[in-house]
MARVEXVO-892412 format. One record per atom (N, C-alpha, C): residue number from 1; residue in three letters; atom name; x, y, z. Coordinates in Angstrom, 3 decimals, padded with zeros to 6 digits, always signed. Example, Ala and Ser with C-alpha at 12.3 -4.5 7.8 and 13.67 -1.06 7.14 Angstrom:
# MARVEXVO-892412
SITE resi resn name     east    north       up
SITE    1  Ala    N +013.190 -005.690 +007.800
SITE    1  Ala   CA +012.300 -004.500 +007.800
SITE    1  Ala    C +013.200 -003.300 +007.800
SITE    2  Ser    N +012.850 -002.250 +007.080
SITE    2  Ser   CA +013.670 -001.060 +007.140
SITE    2  Ser    C +012.900 +000.030 +007.870
END
This chain:
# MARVEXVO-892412
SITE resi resn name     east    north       up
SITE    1  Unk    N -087.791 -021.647 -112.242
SITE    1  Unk   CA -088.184 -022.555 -111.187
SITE    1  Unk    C -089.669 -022.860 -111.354
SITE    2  Unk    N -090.115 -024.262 -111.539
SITE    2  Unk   CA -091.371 -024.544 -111.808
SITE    2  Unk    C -092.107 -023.934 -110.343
SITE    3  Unk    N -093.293 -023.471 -109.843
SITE    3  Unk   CA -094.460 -023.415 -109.448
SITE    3  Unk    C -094.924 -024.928 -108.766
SITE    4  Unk    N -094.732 -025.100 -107.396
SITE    4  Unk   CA -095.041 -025.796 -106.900
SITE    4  Unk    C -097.056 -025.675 -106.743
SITE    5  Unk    N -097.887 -025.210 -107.520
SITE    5  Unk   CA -098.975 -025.001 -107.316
SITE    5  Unk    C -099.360 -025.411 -108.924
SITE    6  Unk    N -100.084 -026.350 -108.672
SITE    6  Unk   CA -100.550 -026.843 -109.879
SITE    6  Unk    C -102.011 -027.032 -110.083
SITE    7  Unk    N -102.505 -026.318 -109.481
SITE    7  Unk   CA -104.186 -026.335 -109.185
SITE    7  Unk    C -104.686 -025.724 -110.196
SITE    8  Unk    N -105.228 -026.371 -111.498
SITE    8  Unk   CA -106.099 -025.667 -112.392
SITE    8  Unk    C -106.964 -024.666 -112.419
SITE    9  Unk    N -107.851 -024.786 -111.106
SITE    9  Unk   CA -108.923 -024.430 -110.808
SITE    9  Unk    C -108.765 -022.633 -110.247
SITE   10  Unk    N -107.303 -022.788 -110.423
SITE   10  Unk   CA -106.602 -021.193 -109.426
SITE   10  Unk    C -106.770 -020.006 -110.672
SITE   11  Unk    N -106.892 -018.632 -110.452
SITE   11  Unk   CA -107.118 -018.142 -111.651
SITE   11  Unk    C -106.435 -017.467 -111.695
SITE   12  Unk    N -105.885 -016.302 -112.684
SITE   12  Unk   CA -104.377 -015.952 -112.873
SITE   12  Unk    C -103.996 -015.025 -111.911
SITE   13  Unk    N -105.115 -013.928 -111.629
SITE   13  Unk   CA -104.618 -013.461 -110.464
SITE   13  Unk    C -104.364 -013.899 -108.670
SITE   14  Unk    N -104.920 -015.602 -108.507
SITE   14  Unk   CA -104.158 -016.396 -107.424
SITE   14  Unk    C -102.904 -016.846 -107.751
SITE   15  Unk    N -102.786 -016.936 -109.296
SITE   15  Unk   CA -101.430 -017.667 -109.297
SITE   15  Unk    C -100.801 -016.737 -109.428
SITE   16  Unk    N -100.932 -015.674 -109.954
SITE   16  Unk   CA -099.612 -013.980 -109.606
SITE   16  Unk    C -099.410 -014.337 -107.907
SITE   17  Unk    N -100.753 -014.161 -107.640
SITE   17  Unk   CA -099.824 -014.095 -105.876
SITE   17  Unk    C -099.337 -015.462 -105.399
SITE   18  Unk    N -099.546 -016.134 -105.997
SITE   18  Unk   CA -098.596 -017.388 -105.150
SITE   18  Unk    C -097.260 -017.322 -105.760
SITE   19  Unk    N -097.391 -017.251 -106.789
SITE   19  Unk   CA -095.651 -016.964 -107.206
SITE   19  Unk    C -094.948 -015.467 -106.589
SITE   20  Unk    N -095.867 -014.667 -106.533
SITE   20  Unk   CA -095.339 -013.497 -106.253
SITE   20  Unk    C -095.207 -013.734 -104.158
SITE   21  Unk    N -095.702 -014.765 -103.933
SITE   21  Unk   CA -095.495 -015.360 -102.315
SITE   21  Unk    C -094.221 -016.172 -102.319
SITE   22  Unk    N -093.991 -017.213 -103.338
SITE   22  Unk   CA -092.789 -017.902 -103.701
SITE   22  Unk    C -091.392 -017.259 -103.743
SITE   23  Unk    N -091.822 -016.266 -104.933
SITE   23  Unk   CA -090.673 -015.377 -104.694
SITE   23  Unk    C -090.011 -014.650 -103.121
SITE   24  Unk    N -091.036 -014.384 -102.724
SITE   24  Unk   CA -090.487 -013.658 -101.251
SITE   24  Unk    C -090.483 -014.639 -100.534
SITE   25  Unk    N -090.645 -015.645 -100.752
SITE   25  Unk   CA -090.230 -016.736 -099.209
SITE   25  Unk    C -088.713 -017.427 -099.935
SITE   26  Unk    N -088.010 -017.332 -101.085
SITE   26  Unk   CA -086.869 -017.807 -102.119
SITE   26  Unk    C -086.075 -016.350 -101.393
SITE   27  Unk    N -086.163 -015.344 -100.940
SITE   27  Unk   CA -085.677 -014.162 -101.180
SITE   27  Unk    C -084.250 -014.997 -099.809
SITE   28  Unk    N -085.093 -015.006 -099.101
SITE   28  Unk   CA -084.088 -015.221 -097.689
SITE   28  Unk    C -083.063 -016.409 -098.340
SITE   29  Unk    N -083.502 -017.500 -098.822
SITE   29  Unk   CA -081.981 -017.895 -099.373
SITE   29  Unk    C -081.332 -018.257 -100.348
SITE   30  Unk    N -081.895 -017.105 -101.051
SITE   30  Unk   CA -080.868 -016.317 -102.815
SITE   30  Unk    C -080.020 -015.130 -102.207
SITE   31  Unk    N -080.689 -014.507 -101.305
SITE   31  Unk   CA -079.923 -012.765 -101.079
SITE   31  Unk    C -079.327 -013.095 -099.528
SITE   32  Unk    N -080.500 -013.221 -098.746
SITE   32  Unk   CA -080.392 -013.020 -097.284
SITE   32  Unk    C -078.924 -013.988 -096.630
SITE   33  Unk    N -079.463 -015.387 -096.535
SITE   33  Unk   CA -078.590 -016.011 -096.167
SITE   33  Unk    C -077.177 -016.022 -096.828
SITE   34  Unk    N -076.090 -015.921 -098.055
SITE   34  Unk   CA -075.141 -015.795 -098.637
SITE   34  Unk    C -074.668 -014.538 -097.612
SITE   35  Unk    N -075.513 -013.420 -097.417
SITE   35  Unk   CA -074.458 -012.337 -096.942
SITE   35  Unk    C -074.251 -012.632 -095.695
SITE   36  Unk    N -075.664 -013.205 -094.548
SITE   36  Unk   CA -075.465 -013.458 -093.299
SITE   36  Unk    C -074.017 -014.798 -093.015
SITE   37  Unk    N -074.406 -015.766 -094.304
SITE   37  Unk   CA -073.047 -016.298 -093.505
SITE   37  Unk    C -071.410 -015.817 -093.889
SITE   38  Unk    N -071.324 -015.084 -094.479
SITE   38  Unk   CA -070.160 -014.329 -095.049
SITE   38  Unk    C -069.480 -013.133 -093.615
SITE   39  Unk    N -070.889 -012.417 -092.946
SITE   39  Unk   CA -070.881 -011.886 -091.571
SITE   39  Unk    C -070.498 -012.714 -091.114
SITE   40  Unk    N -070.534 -013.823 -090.513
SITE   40  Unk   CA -070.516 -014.919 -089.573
SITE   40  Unk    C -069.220 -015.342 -089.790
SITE   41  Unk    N -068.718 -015.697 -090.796
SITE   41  Unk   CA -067.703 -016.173 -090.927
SITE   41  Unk    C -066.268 -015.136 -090.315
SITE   42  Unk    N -065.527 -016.347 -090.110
SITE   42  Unk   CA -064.207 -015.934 -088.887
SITE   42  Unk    C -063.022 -016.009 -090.318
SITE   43  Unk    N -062.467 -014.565 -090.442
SITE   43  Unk   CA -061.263 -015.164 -091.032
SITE   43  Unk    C -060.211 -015.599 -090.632
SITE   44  Unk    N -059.270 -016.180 -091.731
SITE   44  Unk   CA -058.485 -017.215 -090.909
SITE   44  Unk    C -057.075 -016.220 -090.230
SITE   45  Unk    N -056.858 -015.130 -090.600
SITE   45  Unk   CA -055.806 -014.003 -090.626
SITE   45  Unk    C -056.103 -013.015 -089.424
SITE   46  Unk    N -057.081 -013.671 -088.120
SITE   46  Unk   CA -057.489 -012.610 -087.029
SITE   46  Unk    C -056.162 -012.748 -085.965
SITE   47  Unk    N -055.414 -011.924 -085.716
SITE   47  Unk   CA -054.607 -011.806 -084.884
SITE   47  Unk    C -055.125 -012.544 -083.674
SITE   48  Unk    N -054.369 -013.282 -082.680
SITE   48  Unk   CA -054.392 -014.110 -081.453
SITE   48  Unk    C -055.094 -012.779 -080.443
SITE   49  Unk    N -054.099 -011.609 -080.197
SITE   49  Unk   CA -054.680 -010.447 -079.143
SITE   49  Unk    C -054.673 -009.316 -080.050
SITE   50  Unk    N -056.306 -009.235 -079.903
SITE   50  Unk   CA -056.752 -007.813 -080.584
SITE   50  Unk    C -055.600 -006.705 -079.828
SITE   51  Unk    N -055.558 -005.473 -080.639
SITE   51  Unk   CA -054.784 -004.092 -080.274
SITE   51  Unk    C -055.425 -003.416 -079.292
SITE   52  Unk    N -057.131 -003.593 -079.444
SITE   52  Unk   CA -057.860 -001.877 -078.707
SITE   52  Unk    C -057.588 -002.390 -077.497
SITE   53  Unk    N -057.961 -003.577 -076.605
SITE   53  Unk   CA -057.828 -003.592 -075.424
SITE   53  Unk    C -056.538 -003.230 -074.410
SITE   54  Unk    N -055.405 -003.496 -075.448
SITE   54  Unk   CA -053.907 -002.681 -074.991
SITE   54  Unk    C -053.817 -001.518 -075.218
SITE   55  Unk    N -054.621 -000.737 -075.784
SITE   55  Unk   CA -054.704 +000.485 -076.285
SITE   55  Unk    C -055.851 +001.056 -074.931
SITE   56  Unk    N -056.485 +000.587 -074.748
SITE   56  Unk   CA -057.669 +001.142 -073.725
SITE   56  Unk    C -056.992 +000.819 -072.203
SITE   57  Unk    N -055.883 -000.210 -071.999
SITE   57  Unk   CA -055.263 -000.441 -070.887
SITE   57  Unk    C -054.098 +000.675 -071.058
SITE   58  Unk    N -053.569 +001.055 -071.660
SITE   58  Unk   CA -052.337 +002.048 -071.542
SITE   58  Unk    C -052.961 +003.615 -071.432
SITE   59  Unk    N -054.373 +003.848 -072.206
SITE   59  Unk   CA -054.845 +004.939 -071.779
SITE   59  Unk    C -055.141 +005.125 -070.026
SITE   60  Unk    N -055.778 +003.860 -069.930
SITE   60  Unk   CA -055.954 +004.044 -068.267
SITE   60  Unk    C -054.793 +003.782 -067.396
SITE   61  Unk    N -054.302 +003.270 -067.689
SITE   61  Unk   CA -052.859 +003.555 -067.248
SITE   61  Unk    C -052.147 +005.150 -066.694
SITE   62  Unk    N -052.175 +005.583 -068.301
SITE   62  Unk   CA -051.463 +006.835 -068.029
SITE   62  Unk    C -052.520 +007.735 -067.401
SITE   63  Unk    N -054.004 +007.611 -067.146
SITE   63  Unk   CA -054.505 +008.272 -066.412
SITE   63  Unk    C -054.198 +008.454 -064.900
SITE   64  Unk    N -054.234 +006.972 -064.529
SITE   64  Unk   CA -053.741 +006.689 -063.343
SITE   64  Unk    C -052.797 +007.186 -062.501
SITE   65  Unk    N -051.935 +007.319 -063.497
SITE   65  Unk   CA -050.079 +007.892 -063.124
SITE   65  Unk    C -050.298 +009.450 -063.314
SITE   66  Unk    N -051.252 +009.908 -064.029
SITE   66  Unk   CA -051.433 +011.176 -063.985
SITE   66  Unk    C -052.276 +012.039 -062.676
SITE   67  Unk    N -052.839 +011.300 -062.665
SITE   67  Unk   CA -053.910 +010.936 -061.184
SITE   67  Unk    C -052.948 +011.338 -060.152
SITE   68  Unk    N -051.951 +009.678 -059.630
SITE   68  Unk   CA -051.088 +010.127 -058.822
SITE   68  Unk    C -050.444 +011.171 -058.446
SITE   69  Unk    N -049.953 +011.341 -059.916
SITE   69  Unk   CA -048.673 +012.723 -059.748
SITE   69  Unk    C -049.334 +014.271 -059.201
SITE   70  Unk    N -050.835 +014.141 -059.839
SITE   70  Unk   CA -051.099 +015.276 -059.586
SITE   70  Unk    C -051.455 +015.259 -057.779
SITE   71  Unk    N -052.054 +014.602 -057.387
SITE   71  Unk   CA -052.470 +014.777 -055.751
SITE   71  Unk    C -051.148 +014.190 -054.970
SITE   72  Unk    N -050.223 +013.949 -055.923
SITE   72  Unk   CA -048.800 +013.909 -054.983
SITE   72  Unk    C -047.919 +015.313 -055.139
SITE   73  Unk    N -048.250 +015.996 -055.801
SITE   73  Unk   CA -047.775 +017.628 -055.816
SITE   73  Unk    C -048.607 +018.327 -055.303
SITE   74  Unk    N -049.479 +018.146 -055.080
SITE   74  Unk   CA -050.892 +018.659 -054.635
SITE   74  Unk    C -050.879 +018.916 -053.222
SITE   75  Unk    N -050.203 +017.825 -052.239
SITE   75  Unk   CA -049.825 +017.014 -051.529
SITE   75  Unk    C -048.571 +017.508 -050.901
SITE   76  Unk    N -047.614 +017.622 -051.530
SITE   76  Unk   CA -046.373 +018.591 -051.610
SITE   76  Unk    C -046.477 +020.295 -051.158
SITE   77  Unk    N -047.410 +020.626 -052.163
SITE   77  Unk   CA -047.655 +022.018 -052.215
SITE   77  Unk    C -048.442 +022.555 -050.596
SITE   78  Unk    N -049.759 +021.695 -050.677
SITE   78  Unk   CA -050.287 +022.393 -049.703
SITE   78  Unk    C -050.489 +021.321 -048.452
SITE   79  Unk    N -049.563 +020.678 -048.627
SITE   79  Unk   CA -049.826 +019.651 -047.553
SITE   79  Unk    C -048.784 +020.108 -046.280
SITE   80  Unk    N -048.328 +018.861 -045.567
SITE   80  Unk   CA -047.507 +019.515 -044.023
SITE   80  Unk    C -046.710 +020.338 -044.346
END
C-alpha cells in the first residue's frame, strides 16, 4: 500500500512513524471490523423460541407447586 505522505522534506525516522501510524489506524479494518461483523451477524438457522426461557419457566414452576405442597401439609399437620 503506497504511503499517503509524500513530503520529501520528512526524514526516515518521521516516515517510520507515519507508516508505523498508518498501519495502526488500517488495523481496525483488516482485523477488527471482519470479526465484529461476523459477531453481529444473525444466522439464518436461529430457532423462532429459544429453549432457556421454557426451561427457567418450568423450573419456577415446579418450585411453586413445591412451595404449595409443602405449606399445604404443613397446614394439614399442624394446622386445625
Amino acid at each position: 500500500m503506497e504511503s499517503q505522505y509524500k513530503n520529501p522534506f520528512l526524514n526516515a525516522e518521521q516516515l517510520a512513524k507515519n507508516r508505523q501510524r498508518e498501519a495502526l489506524e488500517n488495523l481496525g479494518t483488516n482485523f477488527v471490523d471482519p470479526h465484529i461483523q461476523q459477531l453481529m451477524s444473525v444466522p439464518s438457522h436461529t430457532p423462532t423460541i429459544p429453549a432457556y426461557p421454557v426451561v427457567g419457566f418450568g423450573c419456577a414452576a415446579v418450585w411453586l407447586l413445591v412451595t404449595f405442597v409443602c405449606c399445604w401439609m404443613m397446614g394439614k399437620i399442624y394446622g386445625k
